[in-house]
PAVO-708563 format. One record per residue (C-alpha): residue in one letter; x, y, z. Coordinates in steps of 0.5 Angstrom, whole numbers, plus 500, padded with zeros to 3 digits. Example, Ala and Ser with C-alpha at 12.3 -4.5 7.8 and 13.67 -1.06 7.14 Angstrom:
! PAVO-708563
A525491516 S527498514 
! end
This chain:
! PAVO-708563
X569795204 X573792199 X575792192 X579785189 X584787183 X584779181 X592778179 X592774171 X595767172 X603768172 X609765176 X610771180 X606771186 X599773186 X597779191 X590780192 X588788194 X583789198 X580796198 X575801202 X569805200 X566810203 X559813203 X557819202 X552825205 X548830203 X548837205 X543842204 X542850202 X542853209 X536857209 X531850208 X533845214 X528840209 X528839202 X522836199 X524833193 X523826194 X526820191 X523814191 X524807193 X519802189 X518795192 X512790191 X507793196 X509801196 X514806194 X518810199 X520817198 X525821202 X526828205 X532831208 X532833215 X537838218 X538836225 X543840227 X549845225 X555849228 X561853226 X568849227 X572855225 X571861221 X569859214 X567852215 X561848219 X559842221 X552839219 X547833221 X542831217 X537825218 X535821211 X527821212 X522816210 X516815208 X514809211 X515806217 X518799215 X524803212 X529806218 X532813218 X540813216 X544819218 X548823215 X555828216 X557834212 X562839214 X561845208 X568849207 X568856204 X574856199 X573862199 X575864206 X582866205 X584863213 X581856211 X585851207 X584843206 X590839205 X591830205 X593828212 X598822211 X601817216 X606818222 X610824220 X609824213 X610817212 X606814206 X605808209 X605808216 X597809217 X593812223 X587813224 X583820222 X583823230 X592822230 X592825223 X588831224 X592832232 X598831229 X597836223 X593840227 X587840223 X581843225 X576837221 X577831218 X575825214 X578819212 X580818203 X584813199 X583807198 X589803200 X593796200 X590792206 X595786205 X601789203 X605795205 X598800207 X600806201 X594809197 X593806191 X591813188 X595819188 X597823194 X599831193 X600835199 X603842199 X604840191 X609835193 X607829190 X608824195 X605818191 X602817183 X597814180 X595807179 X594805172 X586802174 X581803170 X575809173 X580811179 X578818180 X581823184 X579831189 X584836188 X584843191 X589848185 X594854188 X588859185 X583855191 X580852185 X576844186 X577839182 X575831180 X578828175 X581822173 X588823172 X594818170 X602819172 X607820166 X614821167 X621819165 X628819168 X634822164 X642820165 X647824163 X649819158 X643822154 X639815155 X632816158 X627811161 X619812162 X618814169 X612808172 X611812179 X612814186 X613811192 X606805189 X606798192 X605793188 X598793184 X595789178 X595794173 X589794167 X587792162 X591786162 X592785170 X600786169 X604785175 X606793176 X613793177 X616788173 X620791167 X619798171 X622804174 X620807180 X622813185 X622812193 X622817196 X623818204 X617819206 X616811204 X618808211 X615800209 X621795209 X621794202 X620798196 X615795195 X613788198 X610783195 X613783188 X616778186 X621781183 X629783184 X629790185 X636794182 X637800186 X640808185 X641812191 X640819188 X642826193 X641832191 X641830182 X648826183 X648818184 X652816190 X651808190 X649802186 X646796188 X645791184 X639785185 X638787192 X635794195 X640800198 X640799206 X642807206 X637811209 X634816204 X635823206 X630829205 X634831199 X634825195 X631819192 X631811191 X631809183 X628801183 X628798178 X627792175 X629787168 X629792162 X629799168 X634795172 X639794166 X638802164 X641803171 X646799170 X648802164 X647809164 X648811172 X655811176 X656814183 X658821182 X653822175 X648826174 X640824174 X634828173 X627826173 X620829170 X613828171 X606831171 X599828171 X595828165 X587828165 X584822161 X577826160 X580833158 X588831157 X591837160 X597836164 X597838170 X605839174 X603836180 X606844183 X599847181 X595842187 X595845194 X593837195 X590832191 X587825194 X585819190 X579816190 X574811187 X568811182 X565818181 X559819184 X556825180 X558830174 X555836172 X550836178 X547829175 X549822177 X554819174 X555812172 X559809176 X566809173 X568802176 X565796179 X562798185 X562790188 X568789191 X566796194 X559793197 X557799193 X550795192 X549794199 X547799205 X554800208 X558806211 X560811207 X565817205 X565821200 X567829197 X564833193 X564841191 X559846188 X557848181 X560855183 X567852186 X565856192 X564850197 X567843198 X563838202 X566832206 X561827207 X559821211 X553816213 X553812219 X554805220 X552804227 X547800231 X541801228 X543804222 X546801215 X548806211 X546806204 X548804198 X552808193 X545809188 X542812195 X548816196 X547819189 X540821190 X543824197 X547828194 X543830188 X538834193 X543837197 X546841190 X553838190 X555838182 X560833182 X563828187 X568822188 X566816193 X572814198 X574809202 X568807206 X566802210 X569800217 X574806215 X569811214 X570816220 X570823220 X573828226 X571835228 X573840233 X567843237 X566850238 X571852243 X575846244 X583845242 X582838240 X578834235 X573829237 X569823233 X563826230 X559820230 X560813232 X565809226 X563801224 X566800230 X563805235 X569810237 X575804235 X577807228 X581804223 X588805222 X587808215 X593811209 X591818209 X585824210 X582830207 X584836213 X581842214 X585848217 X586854219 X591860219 X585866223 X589870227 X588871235 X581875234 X577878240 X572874244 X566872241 X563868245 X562862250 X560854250 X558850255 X562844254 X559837255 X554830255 X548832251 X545825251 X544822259 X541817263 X537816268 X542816276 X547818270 X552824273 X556829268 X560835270 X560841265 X564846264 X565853261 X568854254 X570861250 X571862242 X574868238 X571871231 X574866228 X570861232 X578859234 X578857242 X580861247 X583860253 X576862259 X580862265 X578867269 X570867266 X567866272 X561862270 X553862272 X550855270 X543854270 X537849268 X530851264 X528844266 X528839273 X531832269 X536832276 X539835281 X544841277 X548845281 X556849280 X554846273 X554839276 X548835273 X545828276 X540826271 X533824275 X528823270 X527822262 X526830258 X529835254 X532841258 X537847256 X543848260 X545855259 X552859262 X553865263 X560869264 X559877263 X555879257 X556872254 X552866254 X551860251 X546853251 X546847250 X540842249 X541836254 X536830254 X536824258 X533818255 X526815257 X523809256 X518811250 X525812246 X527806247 X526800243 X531794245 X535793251 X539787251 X544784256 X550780255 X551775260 X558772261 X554766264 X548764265 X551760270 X545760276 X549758282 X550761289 X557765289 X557767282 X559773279 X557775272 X558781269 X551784266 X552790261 X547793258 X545796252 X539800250 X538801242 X533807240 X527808235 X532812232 X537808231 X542809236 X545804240 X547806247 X551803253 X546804259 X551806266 X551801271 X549806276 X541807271 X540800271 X534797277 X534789279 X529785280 X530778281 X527771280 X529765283 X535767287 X537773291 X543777289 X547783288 X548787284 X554793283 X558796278 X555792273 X556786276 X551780280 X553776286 X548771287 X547771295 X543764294 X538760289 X531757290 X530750291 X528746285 X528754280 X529751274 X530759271 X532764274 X530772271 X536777273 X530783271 X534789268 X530795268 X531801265 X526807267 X520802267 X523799260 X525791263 X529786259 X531779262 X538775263 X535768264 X539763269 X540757269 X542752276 X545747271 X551744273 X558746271 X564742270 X572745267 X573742260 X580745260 X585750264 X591748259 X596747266 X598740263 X593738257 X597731256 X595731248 X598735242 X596742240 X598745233 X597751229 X595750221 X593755217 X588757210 X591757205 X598755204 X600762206 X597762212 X603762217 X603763226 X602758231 X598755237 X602755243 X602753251 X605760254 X605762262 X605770264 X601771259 X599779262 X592779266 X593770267 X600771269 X599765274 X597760269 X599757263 X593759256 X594758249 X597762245 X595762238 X599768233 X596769226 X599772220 X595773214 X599776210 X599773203 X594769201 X588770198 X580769199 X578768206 X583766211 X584762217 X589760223 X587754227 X589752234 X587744234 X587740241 X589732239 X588732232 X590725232 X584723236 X579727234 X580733239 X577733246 X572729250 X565733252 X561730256 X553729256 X550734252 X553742255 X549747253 X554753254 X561753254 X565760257 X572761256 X577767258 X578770251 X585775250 X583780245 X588784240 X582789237 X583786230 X577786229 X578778227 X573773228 X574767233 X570760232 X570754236 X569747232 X565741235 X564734233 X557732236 X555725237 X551724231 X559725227 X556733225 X562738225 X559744229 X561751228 X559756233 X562764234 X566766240 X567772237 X563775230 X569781232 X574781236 X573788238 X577788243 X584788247 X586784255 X582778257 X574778257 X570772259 X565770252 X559765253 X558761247 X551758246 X551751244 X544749246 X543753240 X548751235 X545744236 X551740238 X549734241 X554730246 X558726247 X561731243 X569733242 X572740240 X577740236 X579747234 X579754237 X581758230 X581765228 X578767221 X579773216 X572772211 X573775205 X569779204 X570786207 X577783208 X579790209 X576791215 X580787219 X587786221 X590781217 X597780223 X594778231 X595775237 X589772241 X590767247 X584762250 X584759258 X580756263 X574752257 X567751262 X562747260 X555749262 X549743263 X542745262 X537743268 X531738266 X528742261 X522746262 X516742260 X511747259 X503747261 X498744255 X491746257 X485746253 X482752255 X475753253 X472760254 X465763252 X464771251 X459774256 X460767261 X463766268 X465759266 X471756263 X472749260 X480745263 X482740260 X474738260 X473740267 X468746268 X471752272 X469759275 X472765272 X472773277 X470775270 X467774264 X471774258 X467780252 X468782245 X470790244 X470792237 X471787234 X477784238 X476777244 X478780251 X481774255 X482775263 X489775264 X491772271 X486767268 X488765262 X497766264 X497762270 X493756267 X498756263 X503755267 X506762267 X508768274 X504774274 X505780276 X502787277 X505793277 X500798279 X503805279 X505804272 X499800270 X505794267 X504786268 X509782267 X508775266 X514770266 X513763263 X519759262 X525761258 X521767257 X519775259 X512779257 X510785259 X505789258 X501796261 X494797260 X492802255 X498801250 X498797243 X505794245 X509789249 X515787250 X518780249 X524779252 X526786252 X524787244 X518792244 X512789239 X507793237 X500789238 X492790235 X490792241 X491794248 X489791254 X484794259 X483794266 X476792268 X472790274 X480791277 X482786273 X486786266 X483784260 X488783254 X487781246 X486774246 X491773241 X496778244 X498773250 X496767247 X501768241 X506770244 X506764249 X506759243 X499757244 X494756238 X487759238 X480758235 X474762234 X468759233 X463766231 X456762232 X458760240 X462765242 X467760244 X474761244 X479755244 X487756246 X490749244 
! end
């Protein structure tokens, strides 16, 4: 998510700073795992209430625990969003929170939320500030921790900040940085800040370091102090209170120490230095935070940590208004969220995430409100959200933290400018208890290892060597021996260790088909041809949300249209069928199936890029956009080849940002032949989360943009199927670009510098299209005669009315128009293949799956006479067919 602060026309050159926002989650008192007071949501066909459920809770360490709530609907059209808290004990004299910085204090280097807390040797942790993505990665609030003060404030509107005092005490407040620097001339200067990149300071949108004096310290570790901006910086090197060098319109190359500081100033502060300080003068500095609502001022001593943040969520236990614009936060729309918060005791602080993953949006910042408001929480600050929002915890008898929940990502993390800690100072208590460590969520032919760990009174780990564990399973979902499970069939079970007196359970499922509510799979190609080999991942969603890689090794393949094999994820077609038109490589997961149609259309190379004999060249949007597209050869992963190679860098610029590769611009780009329906390619990532397009002119002279990568959310080579059949080109065609873009919106979850490379472009050409059967079928309930095309046929069975529902004999209706069946008796399944497309049904179920999405329908089929009857409309619709219904004859019509 981001916040755009809008620089005012000037001459010195604009930057744009995008920043993040969070989400935040509720907790709830720990006696009622559901809290019934409802908020409402009301749309034009009903109002939706919410309830907040517990999932579940566990200690991380003495004083603080980690809790998982769902935010429940009342409606079913409205999803379930899930919610993180870790709840801390201010009171707890072995707890502490502190900020998590960048690499070894640095506060710019940034990192992500796991390499902080590791680096710290924090037991939890969340994501905080709001930071500058295109410039040099410092928070824009104010960072303190240990009461040093690293950065200060911004002069923007509504920027509030969490505090924790010297006494323990919470606090959320809207502070601003004053200070003044003194020579010993008796001449002073107002202080503007500390370690600050560039920013756009309101009211009136001003550049914040022209006319101004800054202090840097060595904990700022960027090129420049700051970049971006457009000013010549005058510097004094400041050690231990005495100037020891000058420079004048250019920065000090000499490294700070620990013990000093950098005075950059420019114009009016740039001409106090030089008038007031000399190497071997003395020099001192004051400055302190000031509240804007209360006016009190704070030395920056009295904060064990301070972190900035964004609006203001709650005060006083009520929702507050928003005390800056949530737009360029996405605050409007459902997205993941960070926040903090605290008790009206000041007892307790709350850090808090929403999950944005798979089928889980998130909410929007008015929900998150409501959340909190039933959890009890009396004020509260949103913080950086979105693709940064990560919260980390240790888990009970672990060393290490781990993620809690998925990122926007999946377990990528955002490198980010700092974090809220939790700490531990406990001593080495007596042996409290024992964990059994491992997989909680398996799937079916899935093998996991689980092992034995220990913890103390103060929920701190402990080494278990020399526990001799007993294991044992409550439940036959597999083969569990020596605390080895291989999972067999779908259910909950309860794995329990025991070593002595101790013992501890952890409760396992294993997925089953009646969870599910997608299964996908993704194709490298959908090349039909003997001697292919195509990678099939697959990936399962869950009615909860949830969505889930599905091991190689769970997966069952049935196929149509060819024979093949499969291993490891990957299918080796064997050979093809003589005149297939479609091939169906089936998936099925527990009974649940989902199809990757083939095609045996022919393939033929675009471009390998050994010896293109055209020009390639890179441009960019806007202006400021610099890189470069280039033929390169050992390239890691296609070292005996030559690729292209397009480099990136997005730096300066503002609004959305693009790095073109264009193939023979002069002439329009490259010829494509006939009319392909897919294009693969070798595509090298670089994990920028970036999106990569490819551009085409058709026939009809139409420019046709079709996605590569909507994120390239990887790193090393990758084969990527573009659907151009789908996008609509018509051929002859050419390509004329391969680009890499950086949309404006959300821009901040992205990297704005990169590296991506491209090989071996394969057009892929249809077969002749799938004409489908279009019969006339007339049928009359209660009689054994249809009606083809005017032609009169006998039926096995007669199609009947039930509750007011027309029940069709399957194979009858199915195979006249054109389609496979198929029956499976043990699960009472049938499947139906017709061109392009897979429906499954199972008798006594109001469901169907289309190619692999589960569909609630009006009925469910019967089995009858040994034969499947289904719901007229259930089969005909999904196939694309018309129906009439004439109520006085009886007649049914599938046009």
């Amino acid at each position: 998510m981001r916040l755009k602060l809008q620089p005012r026309t000037t001459k010195t050159k604009k930057i744009v700073l995008p920043l993040l926002a969070g989400m935040l989650v509720f907790t709830v008192p720990m006696a009622n795992p559901v809290l019934m007071a409802p908020i409402s949501h009301a749309t034009a066909a009903t109002t939706v209430t919410y309830k907040l459920v517990k999932n579940s809770e566990t200690m991380v360490t003495s004083g603080v625990k980690e809790i998982s709530y769902s935010w429940v609907p009342s409606s079913s059209s409205q999803k379930t969003e899930v919610m993180h808290v870790v709840q801390v004990d201010l009171n707890n004299p072995y707890v502490s929170l502190n900020v998590m910085g960048g690499k070894n204090g640095s506060v710019n280097a940034r990192q992500s939320v796991t390499a902080m807390a590791k680096e710290t040797k924090a037991v939890a942790g969340i994501n905080a500030d709001v930071f500058n993505t295109t410039g040099d990665g410092a928070p824009i609030g104010a960072q303190i921790s240990n009461g040093n003060l690293l950065v200060s404030t911004s002069q923007l509107k509504g920027m509030y900040a969490f505090a924790v005092t010297k006494d323990r005490q919470p606090m959320i407040d809207n502070f601003t940085f004053e200070g003044t620097v003194t020579a010993d001339t008796g001449a002073s200067f107002p202080l503007a800040g500390v370690n600050k990149s560039l920013y756009w300071a309101d009211p009136n949108k001003t550049n914040s370091h022209v006319d101004a004096l800054y202090i840097y310290t060595n904990a700022w570790t960027a090129p420049e102090r700051p970049t971006g901006t457009g000013t010549k910086p005058t510097e004094a090197l400041v050690v231990d209170g005495y100037v020891t060098e000058i420079s004048i319109d250019k920065e000090i190359t000499t490294p700070v120490p620990a013990n000093g500081y950098v005075l950059r100033g420019h114009g009016k502060a740039a001409k106090f230095i030089t008038d007031n300080l000399i190497v071997g003068s003395k020099v001192g500095s004051d400055y302190h935070l000031t509240s804007l609502t209360t006016q009190k001022t704070y030395d920056p001593g009295s904060f064990q940590m301070l972190v900035g943040g964004h609006t203001i969520l709650l005060d006083q236990g009520k929702a507050a208004t928003f005390s800056r614009d949530i737009a360029g936060v996405s605050g409007s729309a459902d997205r993941a969220r960070t926040a903090v918060g605290y008790s009206k005791d000041g007892k307790t602080a709350y850090l808090i995430t929403v999950e944005e993953n798979g089928g889980r949006d998130g909410v929007s910042l008015k929900e998150l409100q409501q959340m909190l408001l039933q959890l009890g929480v009396w004020k509260a600050v949103n913080l950086d959200g979105g693709g940064s929002t990560t919260m980390v915890t240790r888990p009970l008898g672990e060393t290490n933290v781990a993620l809690t929940h998925p990122t926007f990502y999946g377990t990528t993390q955002r490198l980010v400018a700092n974090g809220i800690g939790v700490y531990t100072n406990a001593p080495k208590g007596e042996v409290k208890g024992i964990v059994a460590s491992g997989t909680s969520t398996l799937f079916v032919g899935q093998e996991t290892s689980y092992s034995l760990k220990g913890y103390d009174t103060y929920y701190n780990p402990i080494d278990p060597s020399g526990m001799q564990p007993k294991w044992s399973i409550n439940n036959s979902v597999g083969t569990f021996k020596d605390g080895k499970l291989t999972a067999a069939k779908p259910g909950k079970a309860t794995i329990t260790v025991k070593a002595g007196l101790a013992s501890n359970s952890l409760n396992i499922e294993v997925i089953g088909q009646d969870q599910i509510d997608q299964l996908t799979i993704d194709p490298n190609t959908t090349s039909l041809r003997p001697g292919a080999v195509i990678s099939v991942p697959v990936k399962a969603r869950l009615k909860d949300g949830r969505e889930l890689s599905v091991p190689a090794n769970s997966i069952k393949w049935e196929f149509k249209g060819f024979k093949a094999t499969a291993s490891g994820g990957k299918l080796t077609i064997d050979s093809v069928e003589d005149g297939a038109q479609y091939g169906f490589a089936i998936a099925r997961y527990d009974g649940f199936g989902t199809a990757a149609i083939l095609t045996p259309g022919s393939e033929q190379s675009l471009e390998t890029f050994e010896n293109p004999g055209y020009p390639i060249d890179f441009s960019g949007l806007p202006g400021e956009t610099t890189g470069s597209a280039s033929l390169l050869t050992g390239i890691p992963g296609h070292e005996s080849s030559q690729v292209l190679d397009l480099a990136y860098d997005f730096t300066n610029g503002t609004g959305s940002r693009f790095a073109y590769a264009n193939l023979n611009a002069m002439n329009g780009g490259i010829n494509v032949d006939g009319t392909p329906s897919a294009m693969t390619l070798d595509m090298l990532g670089d994990a920028s989360m970036n999106y990569a397009r490819a551009e085409f002119v058709g026939s009809d002279g139409k420019t046709v943009l079709v996605d590569v990568a909507k994120k390239i959310d990887w790193s090393g080579w990758k084969t990527v199927r573009i659907d151009l059949a789908a996008a609509g080109l018509k051929g002859p065609a050419k390509l004329t670009k391969l680009y890499v873009v950086n949309l404006e919106q959300d821009q901040d979850e992205r990297a704005l510098q990169g590296e991506v490379a491209f090989d071996n472009l394969t057009l892929q050409y249809p077969p002749k299209p799938f004409t489908p059967v279009k019969p006339t079928i007339v049928m009359t309930v209660g009689k054994k005669t249809a009606m083809i095309d005017g032609k009169s046929t006998q039926l096995q069975t007669a199609p009947f009315l039930l509750n007011d529902v027309n029940y069709l004999p399957l194979r009858f209706v199915t195979e006249t128009l054109g389609a496979e069946v198929s029956w499976d008796n043990a699960t009472k399944r049938v499947t139906v293949l017709r061109g392009d497309s897979m429906l499954e049904l199972w008798v006594g179920r109001s469901e169907v799956t289309l190619n692999g999405v589960r569909q609630k329908v009006l009925a469910a089929p019967i089995l009858k006479n040994n034969s499947v009857y289904v719901p007229v409309r259930v089969v005909t619709e999904q196939l694309g067919q018309k129906i009439d219904w004439d109520g006085k004859t009886k007649t049914i019509t599938i046009h």
